[in-house]
FIKOLZA-1660 file (N, C-alpha, C; in steps of 0.1 Angstrom, whole numbers, plus 5000, padded with zeros to 4 digits):
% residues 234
   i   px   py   pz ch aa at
   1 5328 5575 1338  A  X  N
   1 5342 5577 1343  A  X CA
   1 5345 5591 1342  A  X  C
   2 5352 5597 1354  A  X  N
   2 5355 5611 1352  A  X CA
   2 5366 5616 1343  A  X  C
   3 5361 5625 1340  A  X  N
   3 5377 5628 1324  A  X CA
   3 5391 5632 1335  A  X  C
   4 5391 5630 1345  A  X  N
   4 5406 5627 1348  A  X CA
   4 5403 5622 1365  A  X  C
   5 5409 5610 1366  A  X  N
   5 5414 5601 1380  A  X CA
   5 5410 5614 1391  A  X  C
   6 5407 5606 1402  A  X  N
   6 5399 5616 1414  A  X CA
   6 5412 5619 1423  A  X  C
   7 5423 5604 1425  A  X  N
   7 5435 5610 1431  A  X CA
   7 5445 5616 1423  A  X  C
   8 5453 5622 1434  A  X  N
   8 5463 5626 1425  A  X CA
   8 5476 5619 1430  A  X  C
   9 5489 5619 1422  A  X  N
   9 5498 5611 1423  A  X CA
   9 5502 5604 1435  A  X  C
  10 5506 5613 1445  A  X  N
  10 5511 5608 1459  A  X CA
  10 5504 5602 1464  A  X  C
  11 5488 5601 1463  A  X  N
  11 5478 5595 1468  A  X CA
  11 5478 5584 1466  A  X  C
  12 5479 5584 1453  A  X  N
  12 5480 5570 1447  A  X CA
  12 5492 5558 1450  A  X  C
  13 5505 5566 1450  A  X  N
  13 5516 5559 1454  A  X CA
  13 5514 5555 1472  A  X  C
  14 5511 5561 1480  A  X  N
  14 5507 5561 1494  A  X CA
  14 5495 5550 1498  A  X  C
  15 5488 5546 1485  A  X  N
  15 5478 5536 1489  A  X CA
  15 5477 5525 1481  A  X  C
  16 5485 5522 1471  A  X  N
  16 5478 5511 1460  A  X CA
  16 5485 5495 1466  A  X  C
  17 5477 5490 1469  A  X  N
  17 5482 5479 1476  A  X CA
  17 5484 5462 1466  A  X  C
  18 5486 5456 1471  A  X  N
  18 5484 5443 1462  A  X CA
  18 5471 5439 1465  A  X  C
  19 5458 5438 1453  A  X  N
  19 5446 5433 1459  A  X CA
  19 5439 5417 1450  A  X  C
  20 5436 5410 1459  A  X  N
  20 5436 5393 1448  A  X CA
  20 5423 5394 1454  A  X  C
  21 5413 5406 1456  A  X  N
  21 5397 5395 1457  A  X CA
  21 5387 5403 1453  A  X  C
  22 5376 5400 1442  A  X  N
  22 5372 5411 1433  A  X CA
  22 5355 5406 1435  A  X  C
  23 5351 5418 1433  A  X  N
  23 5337 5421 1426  A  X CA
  23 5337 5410 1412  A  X  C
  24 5325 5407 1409  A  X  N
  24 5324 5399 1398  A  X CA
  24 5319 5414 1384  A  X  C
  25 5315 5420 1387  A  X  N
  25 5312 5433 1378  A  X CA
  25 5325 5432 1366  A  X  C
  26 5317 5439 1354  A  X  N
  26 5326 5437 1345  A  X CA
  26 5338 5451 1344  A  X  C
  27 5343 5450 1338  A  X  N
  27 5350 5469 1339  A  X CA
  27 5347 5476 1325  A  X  C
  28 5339 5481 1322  A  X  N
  28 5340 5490 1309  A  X CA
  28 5349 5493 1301  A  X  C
  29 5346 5494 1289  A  X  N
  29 5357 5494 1276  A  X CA
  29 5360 5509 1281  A  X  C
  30 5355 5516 1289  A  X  N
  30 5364 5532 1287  A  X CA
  30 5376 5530 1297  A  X  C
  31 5370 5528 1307  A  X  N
  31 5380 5523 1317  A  X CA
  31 5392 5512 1315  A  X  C
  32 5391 5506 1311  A  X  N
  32 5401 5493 1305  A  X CA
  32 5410 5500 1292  A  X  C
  33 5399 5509 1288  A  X  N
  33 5409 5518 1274  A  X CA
  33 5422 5526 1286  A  X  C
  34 5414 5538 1295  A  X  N
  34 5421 5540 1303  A  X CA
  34 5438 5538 1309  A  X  C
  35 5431 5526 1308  A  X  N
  35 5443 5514 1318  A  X CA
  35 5460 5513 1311  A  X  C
  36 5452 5512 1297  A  X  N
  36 5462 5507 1288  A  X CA
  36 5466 5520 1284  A  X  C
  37 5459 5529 1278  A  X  N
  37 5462 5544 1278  A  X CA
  37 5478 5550 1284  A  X  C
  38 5475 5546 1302  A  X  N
  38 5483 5550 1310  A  X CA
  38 5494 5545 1310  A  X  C
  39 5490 5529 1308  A  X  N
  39 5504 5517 1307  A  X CA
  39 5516 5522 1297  A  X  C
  40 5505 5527 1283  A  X  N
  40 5516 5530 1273  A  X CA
  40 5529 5543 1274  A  X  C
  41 5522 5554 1284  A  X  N
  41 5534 5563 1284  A  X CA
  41 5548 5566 1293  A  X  C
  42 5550 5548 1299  A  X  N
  42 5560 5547 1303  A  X CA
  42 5570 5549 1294  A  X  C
  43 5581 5555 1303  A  X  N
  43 5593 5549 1294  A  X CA
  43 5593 5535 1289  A  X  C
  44 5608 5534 1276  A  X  N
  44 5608 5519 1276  A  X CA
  44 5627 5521 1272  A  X  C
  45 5634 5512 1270  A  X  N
  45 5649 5511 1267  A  X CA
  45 5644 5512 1252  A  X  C
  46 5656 5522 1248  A  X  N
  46 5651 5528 1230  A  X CA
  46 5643 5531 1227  A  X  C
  47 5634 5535 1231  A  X  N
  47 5619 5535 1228  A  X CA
  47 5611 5527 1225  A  X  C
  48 5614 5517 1223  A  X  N
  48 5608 5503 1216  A  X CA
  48 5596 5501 1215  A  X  C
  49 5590 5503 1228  A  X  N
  49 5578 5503 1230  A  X CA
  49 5572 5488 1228  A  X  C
  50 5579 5478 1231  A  X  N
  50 5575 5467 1226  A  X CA
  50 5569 5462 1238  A  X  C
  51 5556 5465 1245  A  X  N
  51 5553 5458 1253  A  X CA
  51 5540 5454 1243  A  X  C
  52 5532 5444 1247  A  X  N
  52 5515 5441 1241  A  X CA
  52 5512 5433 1256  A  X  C
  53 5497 5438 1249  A  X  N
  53 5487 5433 1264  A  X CA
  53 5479 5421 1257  A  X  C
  54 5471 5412 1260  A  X  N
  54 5463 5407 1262  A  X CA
  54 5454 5409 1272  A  X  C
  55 5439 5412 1271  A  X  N
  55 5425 5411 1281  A  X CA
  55 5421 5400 1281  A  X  C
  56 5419 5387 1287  A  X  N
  56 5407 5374 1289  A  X CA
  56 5403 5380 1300  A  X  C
  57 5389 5377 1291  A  X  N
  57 5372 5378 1298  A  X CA
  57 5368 5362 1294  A  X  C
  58 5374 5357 1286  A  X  N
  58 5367 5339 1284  A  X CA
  58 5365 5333 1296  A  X  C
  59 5352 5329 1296  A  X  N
  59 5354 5321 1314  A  X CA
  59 5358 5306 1312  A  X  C
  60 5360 5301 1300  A  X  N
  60 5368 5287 1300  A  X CA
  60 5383 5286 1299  A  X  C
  61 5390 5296 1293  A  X  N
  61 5400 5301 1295  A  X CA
  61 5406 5304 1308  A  X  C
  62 5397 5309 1313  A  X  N
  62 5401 5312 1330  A  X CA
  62 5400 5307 1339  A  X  C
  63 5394 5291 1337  A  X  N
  63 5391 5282 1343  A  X CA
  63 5404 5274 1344  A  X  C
  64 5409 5272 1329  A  X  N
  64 5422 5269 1328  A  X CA
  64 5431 5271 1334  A  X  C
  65 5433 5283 1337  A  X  N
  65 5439 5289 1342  A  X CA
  65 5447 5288 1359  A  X  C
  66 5428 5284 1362  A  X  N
  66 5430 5283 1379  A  X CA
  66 5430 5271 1380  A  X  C
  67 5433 5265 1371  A  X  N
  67 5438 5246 1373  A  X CA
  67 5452 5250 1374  A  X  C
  68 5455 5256 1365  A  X  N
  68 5470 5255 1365  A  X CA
  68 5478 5267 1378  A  X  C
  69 5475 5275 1382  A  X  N
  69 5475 5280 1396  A  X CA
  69 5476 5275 1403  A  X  C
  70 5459 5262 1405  A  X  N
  70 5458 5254 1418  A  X CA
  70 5473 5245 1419  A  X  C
  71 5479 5242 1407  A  X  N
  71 5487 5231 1404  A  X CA
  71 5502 5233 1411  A  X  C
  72 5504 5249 1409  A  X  N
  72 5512 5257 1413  A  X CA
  72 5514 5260 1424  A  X  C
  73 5500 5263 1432  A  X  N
  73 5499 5270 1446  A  X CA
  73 5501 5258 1457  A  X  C
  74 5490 5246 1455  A  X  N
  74 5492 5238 1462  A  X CA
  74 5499 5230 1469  A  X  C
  75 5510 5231 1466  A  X  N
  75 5523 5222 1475  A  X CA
  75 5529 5234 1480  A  X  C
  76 5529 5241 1477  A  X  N
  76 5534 5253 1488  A  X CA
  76 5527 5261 1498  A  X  C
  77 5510 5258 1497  A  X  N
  77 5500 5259 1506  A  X CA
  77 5498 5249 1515  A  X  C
  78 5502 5237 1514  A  X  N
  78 5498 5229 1519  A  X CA
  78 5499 5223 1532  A  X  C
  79 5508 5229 1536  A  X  N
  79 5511 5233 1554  A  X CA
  79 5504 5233 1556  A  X  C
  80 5497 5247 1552  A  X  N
  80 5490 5257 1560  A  X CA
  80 5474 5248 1559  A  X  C
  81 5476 5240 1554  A  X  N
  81 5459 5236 1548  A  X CA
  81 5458 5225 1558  A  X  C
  82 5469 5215 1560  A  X  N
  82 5471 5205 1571  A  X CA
  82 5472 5211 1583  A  X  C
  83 5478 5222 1589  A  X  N
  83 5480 5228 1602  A  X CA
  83 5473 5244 1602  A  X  C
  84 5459 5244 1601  A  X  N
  84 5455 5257 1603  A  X CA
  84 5463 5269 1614  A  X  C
  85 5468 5261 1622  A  X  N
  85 5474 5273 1634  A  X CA
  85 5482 5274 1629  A  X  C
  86 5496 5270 1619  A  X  N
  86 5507 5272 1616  A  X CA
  86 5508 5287 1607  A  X  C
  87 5494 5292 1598  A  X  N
  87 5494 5305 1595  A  X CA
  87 5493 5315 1610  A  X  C
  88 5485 5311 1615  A  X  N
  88 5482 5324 1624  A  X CA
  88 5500 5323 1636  A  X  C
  89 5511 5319 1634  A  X  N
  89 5519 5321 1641  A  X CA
  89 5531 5330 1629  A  X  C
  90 5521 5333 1617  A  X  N
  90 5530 5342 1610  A  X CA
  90 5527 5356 1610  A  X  C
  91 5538 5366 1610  A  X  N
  91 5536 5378 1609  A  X CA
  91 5520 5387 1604  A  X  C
  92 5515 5395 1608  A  X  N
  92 5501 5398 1600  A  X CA
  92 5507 5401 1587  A  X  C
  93 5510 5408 1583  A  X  N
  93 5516 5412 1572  A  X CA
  93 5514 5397 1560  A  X  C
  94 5526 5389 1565  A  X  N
  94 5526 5375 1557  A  X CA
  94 5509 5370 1554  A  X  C
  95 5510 5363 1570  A  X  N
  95 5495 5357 1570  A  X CA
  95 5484 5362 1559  A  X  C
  96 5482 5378 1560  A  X  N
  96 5472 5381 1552  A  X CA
  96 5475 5380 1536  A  X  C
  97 5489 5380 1530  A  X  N
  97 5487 5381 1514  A  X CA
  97 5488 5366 1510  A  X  C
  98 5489 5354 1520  A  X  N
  98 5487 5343 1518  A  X CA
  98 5476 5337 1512  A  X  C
  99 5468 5343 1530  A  X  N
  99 5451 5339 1528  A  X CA
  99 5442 5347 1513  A  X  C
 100 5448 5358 1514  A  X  N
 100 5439 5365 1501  A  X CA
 100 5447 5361 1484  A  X  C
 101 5462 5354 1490  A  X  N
 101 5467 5344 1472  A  X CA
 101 5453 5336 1477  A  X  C
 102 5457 5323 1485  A  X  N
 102 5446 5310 1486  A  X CA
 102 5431 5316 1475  A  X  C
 103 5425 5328 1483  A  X  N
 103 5413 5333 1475  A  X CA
 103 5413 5334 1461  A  X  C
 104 5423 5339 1455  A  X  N
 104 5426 5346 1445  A  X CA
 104 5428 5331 1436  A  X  C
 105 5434 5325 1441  A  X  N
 105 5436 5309 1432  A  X CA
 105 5425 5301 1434  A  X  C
 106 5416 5296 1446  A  X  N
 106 5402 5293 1442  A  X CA
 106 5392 5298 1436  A  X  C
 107 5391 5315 1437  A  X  N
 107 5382 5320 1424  A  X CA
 107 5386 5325 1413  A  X  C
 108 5399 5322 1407  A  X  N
 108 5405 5329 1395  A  X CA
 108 5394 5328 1384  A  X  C
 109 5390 5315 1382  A  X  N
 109 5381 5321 1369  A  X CA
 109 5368 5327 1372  A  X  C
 110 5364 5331 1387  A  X  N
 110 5356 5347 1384  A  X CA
 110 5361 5360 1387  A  X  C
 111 5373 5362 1384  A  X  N
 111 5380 5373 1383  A  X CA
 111 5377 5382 1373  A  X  C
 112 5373 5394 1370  A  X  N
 112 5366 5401 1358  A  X CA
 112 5374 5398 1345  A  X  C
 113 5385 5403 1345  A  X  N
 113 5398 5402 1334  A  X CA
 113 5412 5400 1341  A  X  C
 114 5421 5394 1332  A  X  N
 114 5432 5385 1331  A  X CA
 114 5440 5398 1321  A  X  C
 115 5448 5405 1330  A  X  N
 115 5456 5410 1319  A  X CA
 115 5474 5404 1314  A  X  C
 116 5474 5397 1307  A  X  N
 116 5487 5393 1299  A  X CA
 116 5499 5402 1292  A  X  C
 117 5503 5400 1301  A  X  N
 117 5517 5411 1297  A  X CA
 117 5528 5408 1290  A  X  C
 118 5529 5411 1274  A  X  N
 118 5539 5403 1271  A  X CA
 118 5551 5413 1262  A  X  C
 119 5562 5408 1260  A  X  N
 119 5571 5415 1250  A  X CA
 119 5581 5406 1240  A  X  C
 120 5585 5413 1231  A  X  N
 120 5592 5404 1224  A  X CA
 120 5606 5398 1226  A  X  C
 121 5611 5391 1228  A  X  N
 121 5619 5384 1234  A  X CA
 121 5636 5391 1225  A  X  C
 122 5639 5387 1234  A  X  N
 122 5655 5394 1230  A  X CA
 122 5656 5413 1228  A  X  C
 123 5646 5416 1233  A  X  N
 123 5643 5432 1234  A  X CA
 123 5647 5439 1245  A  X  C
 124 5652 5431 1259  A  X  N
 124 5650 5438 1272  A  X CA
 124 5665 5436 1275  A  X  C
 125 5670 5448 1277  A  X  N
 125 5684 5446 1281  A  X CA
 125 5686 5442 1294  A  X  C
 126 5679 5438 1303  A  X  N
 126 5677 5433 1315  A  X CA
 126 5664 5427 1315  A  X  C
 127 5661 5412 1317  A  X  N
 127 5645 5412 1319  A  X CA
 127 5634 5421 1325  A  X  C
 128 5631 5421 1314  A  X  N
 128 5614 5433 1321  A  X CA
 128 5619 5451 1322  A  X  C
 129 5632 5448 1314  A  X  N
 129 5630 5466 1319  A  X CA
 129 5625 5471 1313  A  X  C
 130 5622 5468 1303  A  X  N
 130 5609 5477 1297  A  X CA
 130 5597 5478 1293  A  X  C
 131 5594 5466 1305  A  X  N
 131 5581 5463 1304  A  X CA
 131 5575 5471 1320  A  X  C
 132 5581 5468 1329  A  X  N
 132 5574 5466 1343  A  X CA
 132 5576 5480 1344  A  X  C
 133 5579 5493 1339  A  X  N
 133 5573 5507 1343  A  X CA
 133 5556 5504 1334  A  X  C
 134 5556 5500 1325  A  X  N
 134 5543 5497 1320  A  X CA
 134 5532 5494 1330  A  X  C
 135 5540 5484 1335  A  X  N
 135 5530 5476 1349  A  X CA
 135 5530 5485 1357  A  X  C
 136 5534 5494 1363  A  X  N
 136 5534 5499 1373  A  X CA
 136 5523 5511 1374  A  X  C
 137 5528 5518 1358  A  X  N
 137 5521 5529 1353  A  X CA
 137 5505 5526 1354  A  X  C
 138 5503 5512 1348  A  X  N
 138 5490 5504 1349  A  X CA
 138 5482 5502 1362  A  X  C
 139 5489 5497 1370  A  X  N
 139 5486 5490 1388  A  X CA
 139 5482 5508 1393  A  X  C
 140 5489 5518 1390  A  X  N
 140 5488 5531 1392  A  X CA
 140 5470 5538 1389  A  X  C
 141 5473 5536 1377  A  X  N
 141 5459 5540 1375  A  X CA
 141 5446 5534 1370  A  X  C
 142 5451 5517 1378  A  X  N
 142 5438 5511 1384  A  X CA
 142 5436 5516 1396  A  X  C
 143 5444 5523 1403  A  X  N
 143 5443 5526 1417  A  X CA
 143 5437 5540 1414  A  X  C
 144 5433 5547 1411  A  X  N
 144 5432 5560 1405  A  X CA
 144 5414 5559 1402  A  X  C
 145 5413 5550 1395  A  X  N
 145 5398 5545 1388  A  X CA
 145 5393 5533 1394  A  X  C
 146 5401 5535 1408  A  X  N
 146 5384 5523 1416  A  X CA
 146 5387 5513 1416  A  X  C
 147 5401 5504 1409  A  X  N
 147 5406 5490 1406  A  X CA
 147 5414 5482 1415  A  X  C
 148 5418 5469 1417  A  X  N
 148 5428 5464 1424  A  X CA
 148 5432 5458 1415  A  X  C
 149 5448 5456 1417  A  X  N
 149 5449 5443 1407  A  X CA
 149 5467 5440 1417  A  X  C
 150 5473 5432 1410  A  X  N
 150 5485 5424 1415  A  X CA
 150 5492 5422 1403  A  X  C
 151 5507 5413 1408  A  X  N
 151 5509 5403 1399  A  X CA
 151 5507 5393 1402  A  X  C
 152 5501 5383 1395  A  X  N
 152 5501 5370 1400  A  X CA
 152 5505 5359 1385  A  X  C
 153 5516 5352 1388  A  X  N
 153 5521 5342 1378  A  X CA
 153 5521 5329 1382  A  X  C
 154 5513 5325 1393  A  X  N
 154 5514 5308 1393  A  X CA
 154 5506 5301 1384  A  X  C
 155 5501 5308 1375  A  X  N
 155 5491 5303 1362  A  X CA
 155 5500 5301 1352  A  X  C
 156 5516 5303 1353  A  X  N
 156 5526 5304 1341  A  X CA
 156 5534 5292 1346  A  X  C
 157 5533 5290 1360  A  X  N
 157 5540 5276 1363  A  X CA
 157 5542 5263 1356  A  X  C
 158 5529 5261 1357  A  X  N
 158 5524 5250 1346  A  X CA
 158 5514 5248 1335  A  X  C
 159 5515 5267 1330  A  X  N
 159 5506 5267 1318  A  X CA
 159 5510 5272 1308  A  X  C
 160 5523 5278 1311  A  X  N
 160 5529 5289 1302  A  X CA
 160 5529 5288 1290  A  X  C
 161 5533 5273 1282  A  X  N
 161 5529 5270 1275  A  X CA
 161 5518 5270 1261  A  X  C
 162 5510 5264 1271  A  X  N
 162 5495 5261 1267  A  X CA
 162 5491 5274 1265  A  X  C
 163 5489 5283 1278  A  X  N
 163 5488 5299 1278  A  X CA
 163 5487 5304 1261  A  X  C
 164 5504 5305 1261  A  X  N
 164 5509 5306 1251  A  X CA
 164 5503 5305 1238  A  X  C
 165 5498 5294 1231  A  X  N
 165 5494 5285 1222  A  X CA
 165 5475 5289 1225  A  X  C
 166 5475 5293 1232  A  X  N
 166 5458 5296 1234  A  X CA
 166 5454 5308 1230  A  X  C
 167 5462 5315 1236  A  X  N
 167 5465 5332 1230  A  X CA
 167 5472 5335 1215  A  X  C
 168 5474 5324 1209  A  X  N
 168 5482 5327 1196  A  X CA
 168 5491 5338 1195  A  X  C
 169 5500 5337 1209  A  X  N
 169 5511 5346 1212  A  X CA
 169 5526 5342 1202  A  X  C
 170 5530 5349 1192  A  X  N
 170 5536 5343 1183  A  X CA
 170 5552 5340 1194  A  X  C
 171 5559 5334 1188  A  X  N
 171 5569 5322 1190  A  X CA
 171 5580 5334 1195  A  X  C
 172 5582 5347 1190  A  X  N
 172 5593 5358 1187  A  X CA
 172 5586 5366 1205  A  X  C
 173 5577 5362 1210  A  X  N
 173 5573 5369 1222  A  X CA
 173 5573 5362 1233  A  X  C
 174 5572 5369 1248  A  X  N
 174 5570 5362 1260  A  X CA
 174 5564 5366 1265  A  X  C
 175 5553 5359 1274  A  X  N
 175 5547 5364 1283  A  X CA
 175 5555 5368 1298  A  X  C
 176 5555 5380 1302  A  X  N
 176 5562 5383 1316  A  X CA
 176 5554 5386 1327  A  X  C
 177 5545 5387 1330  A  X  N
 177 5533 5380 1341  A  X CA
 177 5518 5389 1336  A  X  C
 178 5514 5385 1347  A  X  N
 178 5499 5381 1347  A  X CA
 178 5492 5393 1358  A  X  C
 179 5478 5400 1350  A  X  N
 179 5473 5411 1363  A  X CA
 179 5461 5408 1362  A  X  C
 180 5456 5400 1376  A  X  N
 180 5443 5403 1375  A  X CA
 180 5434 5409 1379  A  X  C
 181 5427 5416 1375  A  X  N
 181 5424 5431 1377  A  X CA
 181 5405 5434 1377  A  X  C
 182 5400 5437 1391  A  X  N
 182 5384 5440 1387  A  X CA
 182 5381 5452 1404  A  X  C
 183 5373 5449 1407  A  X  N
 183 5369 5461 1413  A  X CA
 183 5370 5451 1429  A  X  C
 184 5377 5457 1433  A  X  N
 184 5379 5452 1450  A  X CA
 184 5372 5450 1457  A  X  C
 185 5370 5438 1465  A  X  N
 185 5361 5437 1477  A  X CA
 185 5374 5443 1487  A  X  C
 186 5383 5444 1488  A  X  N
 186 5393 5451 1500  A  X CA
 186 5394 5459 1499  A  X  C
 187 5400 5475 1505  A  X  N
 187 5398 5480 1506  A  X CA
 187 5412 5486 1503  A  X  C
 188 5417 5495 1499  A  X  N
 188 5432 5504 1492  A  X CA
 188 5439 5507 1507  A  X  C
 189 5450 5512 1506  A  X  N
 189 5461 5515 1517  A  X CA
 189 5454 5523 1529  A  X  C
 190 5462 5533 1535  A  X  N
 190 5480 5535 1536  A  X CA
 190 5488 5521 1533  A  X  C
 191 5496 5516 1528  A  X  N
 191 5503 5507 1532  A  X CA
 191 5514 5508 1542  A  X  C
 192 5520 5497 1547  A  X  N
 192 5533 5495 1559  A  X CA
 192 5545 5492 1551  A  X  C
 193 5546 5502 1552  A  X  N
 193 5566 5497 1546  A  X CA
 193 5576 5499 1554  A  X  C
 194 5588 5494 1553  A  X  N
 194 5602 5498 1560  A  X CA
 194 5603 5514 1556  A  X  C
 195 5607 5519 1567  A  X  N
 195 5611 5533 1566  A  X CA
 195 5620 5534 1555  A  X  C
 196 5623 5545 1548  A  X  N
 196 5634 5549 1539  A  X CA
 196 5646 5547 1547  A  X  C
 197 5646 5549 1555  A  X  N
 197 5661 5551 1562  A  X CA
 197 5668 5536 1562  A  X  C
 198 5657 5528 1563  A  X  N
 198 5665 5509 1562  A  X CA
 198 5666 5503 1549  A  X  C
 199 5665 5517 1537  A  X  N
 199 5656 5509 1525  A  X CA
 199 5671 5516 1518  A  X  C
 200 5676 5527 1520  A  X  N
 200 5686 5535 1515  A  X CA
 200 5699 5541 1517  A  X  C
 201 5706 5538 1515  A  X  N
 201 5723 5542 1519  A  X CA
 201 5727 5558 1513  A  X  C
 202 5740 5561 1518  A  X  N
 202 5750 5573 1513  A  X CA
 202 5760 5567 1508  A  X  C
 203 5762 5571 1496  A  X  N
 203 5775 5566 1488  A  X CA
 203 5782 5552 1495  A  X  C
 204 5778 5546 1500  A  X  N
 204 5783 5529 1506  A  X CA
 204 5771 5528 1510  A  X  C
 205 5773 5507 1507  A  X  N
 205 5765 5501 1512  A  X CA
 205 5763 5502 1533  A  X  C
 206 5756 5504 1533  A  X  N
 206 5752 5505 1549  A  X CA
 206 5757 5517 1560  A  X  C
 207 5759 5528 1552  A  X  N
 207 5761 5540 1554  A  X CA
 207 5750 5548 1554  A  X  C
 208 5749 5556 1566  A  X  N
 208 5735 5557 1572  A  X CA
 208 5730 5573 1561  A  X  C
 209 5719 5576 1559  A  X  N
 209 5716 5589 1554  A  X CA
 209 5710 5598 1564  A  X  C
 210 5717 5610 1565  A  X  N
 210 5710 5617 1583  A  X CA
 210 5701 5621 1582  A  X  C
 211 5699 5627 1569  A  X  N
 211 5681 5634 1563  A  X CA
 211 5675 5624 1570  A  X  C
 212 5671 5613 1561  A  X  N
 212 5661 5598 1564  A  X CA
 212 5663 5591 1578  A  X  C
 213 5673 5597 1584  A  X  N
 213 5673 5593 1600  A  X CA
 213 5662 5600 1607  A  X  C
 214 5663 5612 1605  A  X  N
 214 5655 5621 1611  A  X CA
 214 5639 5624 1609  A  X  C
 215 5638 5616 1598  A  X  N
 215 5621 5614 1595  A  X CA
 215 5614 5605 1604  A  X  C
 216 5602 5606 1601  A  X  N
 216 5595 5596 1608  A  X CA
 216 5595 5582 1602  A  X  C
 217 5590 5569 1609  A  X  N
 217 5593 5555 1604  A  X CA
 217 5580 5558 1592  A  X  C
 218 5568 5565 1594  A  X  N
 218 5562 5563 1584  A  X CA
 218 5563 5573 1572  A  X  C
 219 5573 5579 1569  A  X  N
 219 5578 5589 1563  A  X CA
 219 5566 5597 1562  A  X  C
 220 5560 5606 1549  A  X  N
 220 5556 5615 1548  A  X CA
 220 5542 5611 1540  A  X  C
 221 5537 5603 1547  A  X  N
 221 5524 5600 1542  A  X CA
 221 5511 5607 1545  A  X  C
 222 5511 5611 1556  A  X  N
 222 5506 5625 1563  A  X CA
 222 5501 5634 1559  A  X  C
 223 5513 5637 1549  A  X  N
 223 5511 5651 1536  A  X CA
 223 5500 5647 1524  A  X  C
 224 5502 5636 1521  A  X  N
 224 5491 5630 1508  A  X CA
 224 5477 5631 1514  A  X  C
 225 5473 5622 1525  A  X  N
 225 5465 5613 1526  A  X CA
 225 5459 5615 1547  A  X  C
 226 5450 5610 1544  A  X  N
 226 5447 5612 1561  A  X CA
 226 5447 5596 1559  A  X  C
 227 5453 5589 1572  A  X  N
 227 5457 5577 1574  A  X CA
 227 5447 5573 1583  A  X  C
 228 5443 5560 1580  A  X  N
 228 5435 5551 1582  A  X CA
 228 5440 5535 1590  A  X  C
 229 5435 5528 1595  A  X  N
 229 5436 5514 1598  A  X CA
 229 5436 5510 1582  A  X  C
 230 5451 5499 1584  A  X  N
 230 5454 5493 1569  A  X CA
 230 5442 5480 1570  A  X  C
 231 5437 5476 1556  A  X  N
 231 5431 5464 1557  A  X CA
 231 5433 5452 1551  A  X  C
 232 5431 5440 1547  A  X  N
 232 5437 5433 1543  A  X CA
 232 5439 5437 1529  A  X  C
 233 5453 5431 1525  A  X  N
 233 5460 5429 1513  A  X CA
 233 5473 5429 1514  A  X  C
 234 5485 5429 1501  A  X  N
 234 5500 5431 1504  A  X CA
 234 5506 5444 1503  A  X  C
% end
């Protein structure tokens, strides 16, 4: 691993996509130290710092897991499983982070690692605010060192519980989602977003900003990054 990430920030922000379909390869304890490394120097509300991780690499664990996913996913896939053409009349955008969830929930337990995100309960003055710069900080510099990962929580639908009780996650904590994280068969950004100008107002709601009018729809991606054909992911 090189002693510091090959991109640099804007690169990173301009390309890290949501990715659900992995190399089976394991990730290294430097790398995974890494991860966590970076997770920790988020802000947090008071400092608290109350986030904890959990890593599963158990492959019976993660088996579990994708039972309880499948259990999750499947009535809301299930359209699409009875009418194969009814996906291809949705957006590409849609279509594709569907097809690569479906993936992601039939091979969850060969996913390298399962990262568990949790905090202690009654700590967040809004849920997750001081956990999800953690995540983000994290999703950041898997993108940095070669990684994909997401959130994905339909394994909490109907396992949260059990989860819970398997990880001997004490009773005073919660789990607040799920990253599963290994080395991508897809490939990283540009990504497609709404321009800033549809995303952001001037002092009122729906009051237009002239700056962000005058930019391009793909704002300033240009400057980071030489742009590419996007490939699948969200």
């Amino acid at each position: 691993m090189p002693d510091k990430p090959v991109l640099g920030l804007f690169e990173a922000l301009y390309t890290t996509r949501a990715l659900r379909r992995f190399r089976p390869d394991p990730i290294p304890d430097e790398v995974m130290f890494q991860l966590f490394d970076a997770a920790i120097r988020a802000p947090s509300n008071s400092n608290t710092q109350n986030w904890r991780f959990v890593v599963i690499t158990d492959p019976d664990l993660k088996q579990r897991m994708q039972a309880w996913a499948a259990a999750a996913w499947g009535p809301y896939y299930a359209k699409y499983v009875a009418t194969p053409a009814a996906l291809d009349t949705l957006p590409r955008g849609q279509r594709l982070s569907l097809q690569s969830t479906a993936d992601l929930v039939d091979n969850f337990a060969e996913v390298p690692a399962i990262i568990v995100v949790c905090a202690r309960r009654g700590t967040q003055n809004t849920p997750g605010s001081g956990i999800f710069p953690a995540v983000q900080n994290l999703l950041l510099a898997a993108r940095a060192l070669g990684l994909g990962s997401s959130i994905f929580n339909f394994p909490l639908t109907a396992g949260r519980a059990e989860l819970m009780q398997a990880l001997a996650i004490p009773d005073d904590n919660d789990i607040y989602c799920l990253l599963p994280i290994g080395y991508p068969t897809d490939r990283q950004g540009p990504v497609r977003r709404k321009p800033v100008k549809r995303a952001v107002y001037m002092e009122r709601w729906g009051a237009a900003w002239s700056f962000a009018e005058a930019q391009p729809d793909d704002g300033w991606q240009d400057r980071w990054l030489p742009l590419a054909p996007a490939s699948p992911g969200g």
